[in-house]
C-alpha positions as CSV (number, residue, x, y, z in Angstrom):
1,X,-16.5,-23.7,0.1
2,X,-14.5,-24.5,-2.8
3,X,-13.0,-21.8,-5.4
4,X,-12.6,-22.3,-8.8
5,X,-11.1,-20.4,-11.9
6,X,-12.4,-19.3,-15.3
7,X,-10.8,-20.7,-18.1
8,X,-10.4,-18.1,-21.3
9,X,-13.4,-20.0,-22.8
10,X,-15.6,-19.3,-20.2
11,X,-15.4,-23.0,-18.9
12,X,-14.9,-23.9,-15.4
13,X,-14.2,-27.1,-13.5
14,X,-16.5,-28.3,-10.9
15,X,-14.8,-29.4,-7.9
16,X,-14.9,-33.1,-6.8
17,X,-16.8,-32.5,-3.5
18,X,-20.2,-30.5,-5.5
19,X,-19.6,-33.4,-8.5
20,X,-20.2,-36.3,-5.8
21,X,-22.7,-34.0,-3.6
22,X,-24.8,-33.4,-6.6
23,X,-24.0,-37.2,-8.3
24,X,-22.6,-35.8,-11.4
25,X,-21.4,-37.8,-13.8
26,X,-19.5,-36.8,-17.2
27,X,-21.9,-35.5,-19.7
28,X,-24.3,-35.0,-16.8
29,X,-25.5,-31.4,-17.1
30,X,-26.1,-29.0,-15.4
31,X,-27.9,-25.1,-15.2
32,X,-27.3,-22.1,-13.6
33,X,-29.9,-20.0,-11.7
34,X,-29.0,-16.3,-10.6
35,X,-31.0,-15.7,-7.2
36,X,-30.8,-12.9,-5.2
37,X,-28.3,-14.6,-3.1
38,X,-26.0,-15.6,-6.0
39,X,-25.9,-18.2,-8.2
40,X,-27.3,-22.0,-7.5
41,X,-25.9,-24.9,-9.6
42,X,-28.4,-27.6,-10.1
43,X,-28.4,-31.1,-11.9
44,X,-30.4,-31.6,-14.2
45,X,-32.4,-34.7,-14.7
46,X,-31.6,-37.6,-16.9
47,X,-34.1,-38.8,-19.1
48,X,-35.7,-42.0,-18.1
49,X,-34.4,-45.1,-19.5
50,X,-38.4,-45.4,-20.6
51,X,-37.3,-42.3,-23.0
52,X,-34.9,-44.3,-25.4
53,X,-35.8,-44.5,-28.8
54,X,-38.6,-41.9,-28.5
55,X,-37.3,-40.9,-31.6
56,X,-37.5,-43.5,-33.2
57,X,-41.9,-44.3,-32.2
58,X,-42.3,-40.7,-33.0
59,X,-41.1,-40.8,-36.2
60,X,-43.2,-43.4,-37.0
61,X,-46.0,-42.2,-35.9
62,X,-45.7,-38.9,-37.3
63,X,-44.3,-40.1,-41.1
64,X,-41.8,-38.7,-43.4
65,X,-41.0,-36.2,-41.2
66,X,-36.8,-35.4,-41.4
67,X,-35.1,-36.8,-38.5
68,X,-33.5,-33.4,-38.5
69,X,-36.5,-31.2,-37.9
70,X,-38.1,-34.1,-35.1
71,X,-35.0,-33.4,-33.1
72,X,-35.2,-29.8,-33.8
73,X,-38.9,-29.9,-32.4
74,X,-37.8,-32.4,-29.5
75,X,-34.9,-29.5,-28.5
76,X,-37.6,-27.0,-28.3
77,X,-39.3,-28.9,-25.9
78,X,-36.4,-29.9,-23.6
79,X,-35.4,-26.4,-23.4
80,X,-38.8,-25.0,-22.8
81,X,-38.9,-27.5,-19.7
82,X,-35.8,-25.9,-17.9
């Protein structure tokens, strides 16, 4: 069991033991799910190296669309996932 403190922003650091348990690397990240039992911290997935520049054959395929608004859209999506 490892105990950690709350910073005044809300932020707290992950000790090294659930970091290398869970393979977390910086700018991994990560969610919280409240259970009955208490909170679970899980990784979440990194996008497949298939998934680069996605963007990119979106964009052309949907024309003059603002980049802007496609990652907008894209966001949506990701977050609607979790």
């Amino acid at each position: 069991m490892s105990i950690t403190t709350i910073s005044s922003k809300g932020q707290v650091t992950i000790p090294k033991e659930i970091r290398e348990e869970l393979e977390l690397e910086p700018g991994d990240k990560v969610k919280f799910e409240l259970g009955s039992g208490g909170t679970v911290l899980k990784r979440v997935p990194r996008p497949s190296i298939s998934m680069r520049g996605l963007g990119r054959r979106a964009k052309k395929r949907l024309g003059d669309v603002p980049i802007a608004d496609l990652l907008d859209s894209m966001r949506e999506e990701d977050l609607e996932e979790l």
